[in-house]
C-alpha positions as CSV (number, residue, x, y, z in Angstrom):
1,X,0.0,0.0,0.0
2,X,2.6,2.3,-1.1
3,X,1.9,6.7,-0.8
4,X,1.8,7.8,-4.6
5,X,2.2,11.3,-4.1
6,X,3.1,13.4,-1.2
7,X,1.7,17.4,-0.1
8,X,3.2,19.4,2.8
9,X,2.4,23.0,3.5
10,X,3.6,24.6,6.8
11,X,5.5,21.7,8.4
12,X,8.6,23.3,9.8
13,X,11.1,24.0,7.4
14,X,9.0,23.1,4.6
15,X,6.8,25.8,3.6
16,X,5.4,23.3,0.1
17,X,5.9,21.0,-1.6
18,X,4.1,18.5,-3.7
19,X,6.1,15.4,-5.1
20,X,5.4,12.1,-6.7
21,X,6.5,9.1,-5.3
22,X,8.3,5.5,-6.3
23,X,6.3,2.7,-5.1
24,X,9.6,1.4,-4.2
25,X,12.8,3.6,-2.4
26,X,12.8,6.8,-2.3
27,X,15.9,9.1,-1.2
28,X,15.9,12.3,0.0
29,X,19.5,13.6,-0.2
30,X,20.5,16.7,1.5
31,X,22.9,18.7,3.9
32,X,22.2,18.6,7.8
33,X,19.4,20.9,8.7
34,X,17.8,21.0,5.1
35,X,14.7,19.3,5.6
36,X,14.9,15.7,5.3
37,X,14.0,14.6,8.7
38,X,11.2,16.8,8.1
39,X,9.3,15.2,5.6
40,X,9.8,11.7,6.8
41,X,8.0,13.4,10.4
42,X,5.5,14.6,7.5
43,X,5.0,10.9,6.5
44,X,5.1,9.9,10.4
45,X,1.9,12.1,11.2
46,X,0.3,11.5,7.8
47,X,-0.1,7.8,9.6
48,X,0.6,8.4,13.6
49,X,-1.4,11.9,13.7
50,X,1.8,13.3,15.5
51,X,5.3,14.0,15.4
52,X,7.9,11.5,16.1
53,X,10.1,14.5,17.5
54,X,7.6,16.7,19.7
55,X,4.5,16.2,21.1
56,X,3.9,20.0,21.1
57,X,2.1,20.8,17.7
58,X,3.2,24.4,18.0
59,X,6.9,23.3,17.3
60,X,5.8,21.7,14.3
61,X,3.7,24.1,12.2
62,X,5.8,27.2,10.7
63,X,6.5,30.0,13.0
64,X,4.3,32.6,10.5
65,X,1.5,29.9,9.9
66,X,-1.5,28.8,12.0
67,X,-1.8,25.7,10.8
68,X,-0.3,22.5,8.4
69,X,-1.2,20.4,6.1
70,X,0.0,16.8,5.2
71,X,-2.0,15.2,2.1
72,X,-1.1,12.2,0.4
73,X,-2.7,9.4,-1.8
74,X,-2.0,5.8,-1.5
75,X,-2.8,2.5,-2.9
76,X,-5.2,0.3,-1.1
77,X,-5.3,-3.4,-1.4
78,X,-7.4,-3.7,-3.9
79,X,-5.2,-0.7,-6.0
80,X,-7.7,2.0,-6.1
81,X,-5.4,5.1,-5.3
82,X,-7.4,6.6,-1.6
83,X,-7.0,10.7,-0.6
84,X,-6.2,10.5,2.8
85,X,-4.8,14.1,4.9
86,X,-4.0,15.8,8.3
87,X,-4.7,19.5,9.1
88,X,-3.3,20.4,12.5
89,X,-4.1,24.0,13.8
90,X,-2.2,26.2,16.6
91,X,-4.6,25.8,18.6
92,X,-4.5,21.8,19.4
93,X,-7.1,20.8,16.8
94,X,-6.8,18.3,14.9
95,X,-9.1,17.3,11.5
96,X,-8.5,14.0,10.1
97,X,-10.1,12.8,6.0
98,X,-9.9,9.5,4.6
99,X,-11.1,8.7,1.4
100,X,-12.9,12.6,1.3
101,X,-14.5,12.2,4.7
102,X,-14.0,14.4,6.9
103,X,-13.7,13.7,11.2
104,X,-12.3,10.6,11.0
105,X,-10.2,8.9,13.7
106,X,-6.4,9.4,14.1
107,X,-6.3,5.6,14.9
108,X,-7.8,5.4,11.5
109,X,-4.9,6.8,10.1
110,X,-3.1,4.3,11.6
111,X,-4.8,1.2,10.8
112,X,-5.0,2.2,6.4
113,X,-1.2,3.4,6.5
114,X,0.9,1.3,8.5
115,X,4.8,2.4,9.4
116,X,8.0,1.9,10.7
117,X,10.1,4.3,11.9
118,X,14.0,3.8,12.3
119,X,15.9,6.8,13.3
120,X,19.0,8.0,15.4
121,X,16.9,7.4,18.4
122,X,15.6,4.1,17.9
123,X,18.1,2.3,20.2
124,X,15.7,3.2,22.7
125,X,13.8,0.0,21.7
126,X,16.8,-2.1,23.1
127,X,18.4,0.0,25.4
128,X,15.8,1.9,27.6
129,X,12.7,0.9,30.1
130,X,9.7,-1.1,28.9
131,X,7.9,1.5,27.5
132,X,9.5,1.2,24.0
133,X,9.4,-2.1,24.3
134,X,5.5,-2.6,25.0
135,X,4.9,-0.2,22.2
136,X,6.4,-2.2,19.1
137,X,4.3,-5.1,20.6
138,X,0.9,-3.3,20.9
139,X,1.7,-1.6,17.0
140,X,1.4,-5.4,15.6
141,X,-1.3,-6.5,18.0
142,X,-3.2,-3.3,17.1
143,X,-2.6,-4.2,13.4
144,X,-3.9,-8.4,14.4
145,X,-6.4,-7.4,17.2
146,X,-9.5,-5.2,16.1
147,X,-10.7,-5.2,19.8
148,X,-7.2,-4.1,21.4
149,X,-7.1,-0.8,21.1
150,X,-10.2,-0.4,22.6
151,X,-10.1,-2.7,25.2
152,X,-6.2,-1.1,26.2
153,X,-7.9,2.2,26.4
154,X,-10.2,1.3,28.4
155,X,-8.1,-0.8,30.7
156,X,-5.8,2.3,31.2
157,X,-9.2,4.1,32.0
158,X,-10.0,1.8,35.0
159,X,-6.6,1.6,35.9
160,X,-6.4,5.6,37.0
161,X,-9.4,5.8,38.5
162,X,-8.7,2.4,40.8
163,X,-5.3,4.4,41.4
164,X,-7.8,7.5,42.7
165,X,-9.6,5.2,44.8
166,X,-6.8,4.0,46.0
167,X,-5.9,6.8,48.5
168,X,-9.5,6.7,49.7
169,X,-10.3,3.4,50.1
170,X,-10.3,2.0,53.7
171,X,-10.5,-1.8,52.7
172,X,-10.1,-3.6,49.6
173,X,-13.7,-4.5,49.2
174,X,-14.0,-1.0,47.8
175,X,-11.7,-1.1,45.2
176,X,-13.0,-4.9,44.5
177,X,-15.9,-4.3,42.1
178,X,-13.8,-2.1,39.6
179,X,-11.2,-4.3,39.8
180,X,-13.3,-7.4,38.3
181,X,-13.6,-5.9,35.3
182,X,-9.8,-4.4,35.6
183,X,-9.0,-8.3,35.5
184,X,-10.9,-9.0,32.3
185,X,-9.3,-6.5,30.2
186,X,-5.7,-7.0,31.6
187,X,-6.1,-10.8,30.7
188,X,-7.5,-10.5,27.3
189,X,-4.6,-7.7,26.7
190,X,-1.9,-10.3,27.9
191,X,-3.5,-12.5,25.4
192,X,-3.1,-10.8,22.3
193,X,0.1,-9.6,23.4
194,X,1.8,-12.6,24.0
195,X,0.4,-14.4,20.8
196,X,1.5,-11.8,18.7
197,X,5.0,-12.1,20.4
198,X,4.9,-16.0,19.8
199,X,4.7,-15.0,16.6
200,X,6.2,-12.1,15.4
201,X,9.7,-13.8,17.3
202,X,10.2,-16.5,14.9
203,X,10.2,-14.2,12.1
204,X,12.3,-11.6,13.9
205,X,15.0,-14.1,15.3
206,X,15.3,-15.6,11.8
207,X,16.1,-12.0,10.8
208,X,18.3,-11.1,13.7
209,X,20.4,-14.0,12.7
210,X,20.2,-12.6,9.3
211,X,22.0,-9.7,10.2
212,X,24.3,-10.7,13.1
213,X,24.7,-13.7,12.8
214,X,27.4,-13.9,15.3
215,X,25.2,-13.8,18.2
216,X,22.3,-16.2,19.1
217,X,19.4,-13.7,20.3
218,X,16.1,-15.0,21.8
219,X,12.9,-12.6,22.6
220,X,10.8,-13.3,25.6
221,X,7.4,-11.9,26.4
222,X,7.2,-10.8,29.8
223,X,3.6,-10.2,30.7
224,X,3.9,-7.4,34.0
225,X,2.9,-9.7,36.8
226,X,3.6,-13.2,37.8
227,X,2.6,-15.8,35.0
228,X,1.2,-18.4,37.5
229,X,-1.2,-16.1,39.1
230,X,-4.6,-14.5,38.1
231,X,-4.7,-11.2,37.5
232,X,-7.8,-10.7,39.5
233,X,-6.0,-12.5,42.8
234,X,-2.8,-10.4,41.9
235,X,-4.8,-6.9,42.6
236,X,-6.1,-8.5,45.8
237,X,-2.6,-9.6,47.2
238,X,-1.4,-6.6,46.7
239,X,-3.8,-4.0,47.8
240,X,-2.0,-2.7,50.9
241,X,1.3,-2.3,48.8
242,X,-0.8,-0.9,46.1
243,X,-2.1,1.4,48.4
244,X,1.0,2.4,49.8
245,X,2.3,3.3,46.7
246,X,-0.8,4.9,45.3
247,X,-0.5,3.0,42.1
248,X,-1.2,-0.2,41.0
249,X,2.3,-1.3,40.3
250,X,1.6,-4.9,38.3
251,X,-0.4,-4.8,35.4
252,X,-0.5,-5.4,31.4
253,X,1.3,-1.8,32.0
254,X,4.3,-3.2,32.8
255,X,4.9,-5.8,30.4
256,X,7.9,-6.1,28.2
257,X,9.7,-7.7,25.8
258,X,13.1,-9.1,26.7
259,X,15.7,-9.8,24.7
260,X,19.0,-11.5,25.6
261,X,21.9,-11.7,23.3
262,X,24.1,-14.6,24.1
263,X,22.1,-15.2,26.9
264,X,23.0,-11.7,28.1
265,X,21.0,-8.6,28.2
266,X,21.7,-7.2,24.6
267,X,23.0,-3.6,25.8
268,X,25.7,-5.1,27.5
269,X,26.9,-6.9,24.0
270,X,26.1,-5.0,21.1
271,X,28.1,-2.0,19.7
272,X,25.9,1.2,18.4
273,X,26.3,-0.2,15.0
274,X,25.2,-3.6,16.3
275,X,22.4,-2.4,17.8
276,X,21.3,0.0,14.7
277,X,21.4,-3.0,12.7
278,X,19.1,-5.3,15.2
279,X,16.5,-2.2,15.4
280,X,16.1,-2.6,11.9
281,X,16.2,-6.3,12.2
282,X,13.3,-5.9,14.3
283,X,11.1,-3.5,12.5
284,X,11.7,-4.9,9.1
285,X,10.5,-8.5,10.7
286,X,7.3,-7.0,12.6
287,X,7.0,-5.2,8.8
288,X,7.1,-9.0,7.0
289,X,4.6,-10.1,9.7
290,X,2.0,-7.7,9.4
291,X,2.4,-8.2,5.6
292,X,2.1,-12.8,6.0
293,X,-0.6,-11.6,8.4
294,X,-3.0,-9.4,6.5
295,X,-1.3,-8.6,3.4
296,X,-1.0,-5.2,4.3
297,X,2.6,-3.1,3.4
298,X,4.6,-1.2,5.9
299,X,6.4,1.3,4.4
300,X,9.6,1.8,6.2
301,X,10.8,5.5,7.0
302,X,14.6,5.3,7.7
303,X,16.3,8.7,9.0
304,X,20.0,9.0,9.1
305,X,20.4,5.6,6.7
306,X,24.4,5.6,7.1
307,X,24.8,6.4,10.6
308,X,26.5,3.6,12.8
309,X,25.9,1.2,9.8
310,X,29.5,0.1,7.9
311,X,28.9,-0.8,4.0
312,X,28.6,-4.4,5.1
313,X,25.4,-3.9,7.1
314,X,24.0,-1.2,4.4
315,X,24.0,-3.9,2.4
316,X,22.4,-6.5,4.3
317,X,19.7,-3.8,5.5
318,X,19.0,-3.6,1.6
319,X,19.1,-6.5,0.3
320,X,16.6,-7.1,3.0
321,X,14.3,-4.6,2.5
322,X,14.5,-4.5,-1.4
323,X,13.3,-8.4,-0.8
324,X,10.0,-7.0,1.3
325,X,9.1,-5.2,-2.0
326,X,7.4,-2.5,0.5
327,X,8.1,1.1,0.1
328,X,11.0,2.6,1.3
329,X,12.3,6.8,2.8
330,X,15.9,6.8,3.4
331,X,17.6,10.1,4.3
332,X,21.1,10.8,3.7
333,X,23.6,13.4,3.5
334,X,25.3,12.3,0.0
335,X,24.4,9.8,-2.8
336,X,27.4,7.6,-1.8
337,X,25.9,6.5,1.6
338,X,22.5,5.2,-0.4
339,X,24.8,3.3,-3.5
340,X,24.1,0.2,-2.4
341,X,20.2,0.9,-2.4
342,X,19.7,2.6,-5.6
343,X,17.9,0.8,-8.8
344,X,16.4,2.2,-11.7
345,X,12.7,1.7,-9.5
346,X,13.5,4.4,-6.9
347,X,13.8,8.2,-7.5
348,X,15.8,10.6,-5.3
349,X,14.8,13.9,-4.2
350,X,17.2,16.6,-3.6
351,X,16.3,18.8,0.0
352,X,17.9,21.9,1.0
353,X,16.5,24.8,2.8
354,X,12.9,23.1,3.1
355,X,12.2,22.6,-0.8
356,X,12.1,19.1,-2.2
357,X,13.0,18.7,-5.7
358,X,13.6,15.7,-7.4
359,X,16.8,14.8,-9.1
């Protein structure tokens, strides 16, 4: 489901531009500063609703403009080419269309263009707390699971206002009733988590090995409580520390995904350029899933494509991506670094000083 053409007006640097896209890779080459990362964050929100580098909207739109625009069209499964935008004002507001609709849901956005993002900071996936961690598992179960993203809404619903009750309550038979259907939800969560992870694993450790295949590297889904006891009897067990705390501390909000190299915990083995290259590993796999899945495409936006990565691993990274036959953004400073990507399918687009051209 590739983007066929591409509209930004007002999104930081770039005041507009308008470009057709390969189906295949696409380059934008360009000096530090000139845009690039820019337009990939344009692709980011055209399917997240946000930036991938602030949360604050106002650091995103141009400093003379009210609002932005990101428009593109894309290819849906069944090739008709789908209109699909984002208009973000000053103001917070936020006006999603899909297919000329108007109001639309940012998790729409979402579901119809699918994405994976690999950029300078992505080493927090290996190398930081759970939170990274649980999110790469709950994008593919959102992708597998049409009741998750409701059902993990409402579970993180429950969860604040059982952590409200908490500094009120004076036994736990008043926290008991809410936390029934607290149980309900965090079970079905785990559920979906952990089958996806079953899953998405044996494609991601075949991958792993792929591209370091030096190191033996397992994945292990921790669930955020103990795995031999209900989650219902958990939240009773622990009410009084709970309530000490003035959190509930175990939860489907803890889980995480652990991954040992070696049998050791992977940031105490890999180098930087190690670890760039098992990022990738891991997003190109959880790509190749969603596709054997539901035959849906990722596209892949890849910022800083040489960084950390020797010519050896920029090869391996291609040859692995041109064999997904998904759609590809790599940014780069020079045409050199992107050589070993390059066919006569992609097209390259020149960036500097906000305005995309291509070459």
């Amino acid at each position: 489901m590739p983007l066929t053409r591409l509209v930004v007006k007002q999104f930081r640097n770039i005041k507009a531009c308008d470009i057709e896209l390969s189906p295949g890779f696409n380059f934008l080459i360009g000096p530090n500063g000139s845009g690039k990362t820019s337009l990939l964050e344009s692709i980011y929100m055209l399917g997240h609703g946000r930036s991938f580098r602030s949360s604050l909207t106002g650091r995103v739109i141009q400093s003379e403009s009210d609002e932005l625009f990101v428009h593109g069209r894309f290819l849906n499964p069944d090739n008709f080419e789908l209109p699909i935008g984002i208009n973000k004002q000053r103001d917070g507001s936020t006006e999603v269309k899909i297919g000329g609709q108007s109001g639309q849901k940012i998790a729409k956005l979402a579901n119809v263009l699918p994405l994976q993002l690999i950029h300078p900071e992505g080493f927090d996936l290996l190398t930081a707390g759970p939170k990274s961690r649980r999110s790469f598992i709950d994008w593919g179960v959102f992708h597998s699971e049409p009741a998750f993203y409701e059902a993990w809404g409402r579970y993180k619903r429950l969860a604040k206002q059982r952590n409200a009750l908490l500094k009120s309550a004076k036994n736990y038979a008043e926290v008991s009733h809410w936390d029934q259907e607290l149980a309900k939800l965090a079970e079905s969560i785990s559920q979906w988590r952990e089958s996806y992870v079953s899953k998405v694993k044996k494609v991601a450790e075949v991958i792993c090995h792929e591209f370091l295949p030096e190191f033996d590297i397992r994945l292990k889904y921790y669930r955020g409580w103990d795995k031999d006891t209900a989650y219902k009897d958990i939240l009773s067990q622990n009410f009084e520390r709970d309530q000490s705390l003035g959190y509930t501390f175990s939860g489907p909000n803890k889980a995480d995904l652990r991954i040992k190299v070696n049998s050791t915990p992977v940031e105490d083995v890999l180098s930087r350029g190690q670890l760039k290259l098992m990022v990738c590993a891991l997003r190109v796999a959880q790509g190749q899933h969603l596709t054997e899945m539901t035959g849906k495409q990722c596209i892949y936006l890849i910022d800083d494509f040489a960084s950390e990565l020797d010519s050896q691993r920029r090869q391996r990274l291609a040859d692995c991506l041109k064999a997904t036959g998904a759609q590809v953004f790599v940014s780069s400073i020079t045409k050199n670094q992107i050589a070993d990507m390059h066919d006569e399918q992609g097209k390259v687009f020149h960036v500097e000083h906000g305005t995309i051209e291509q070459v």
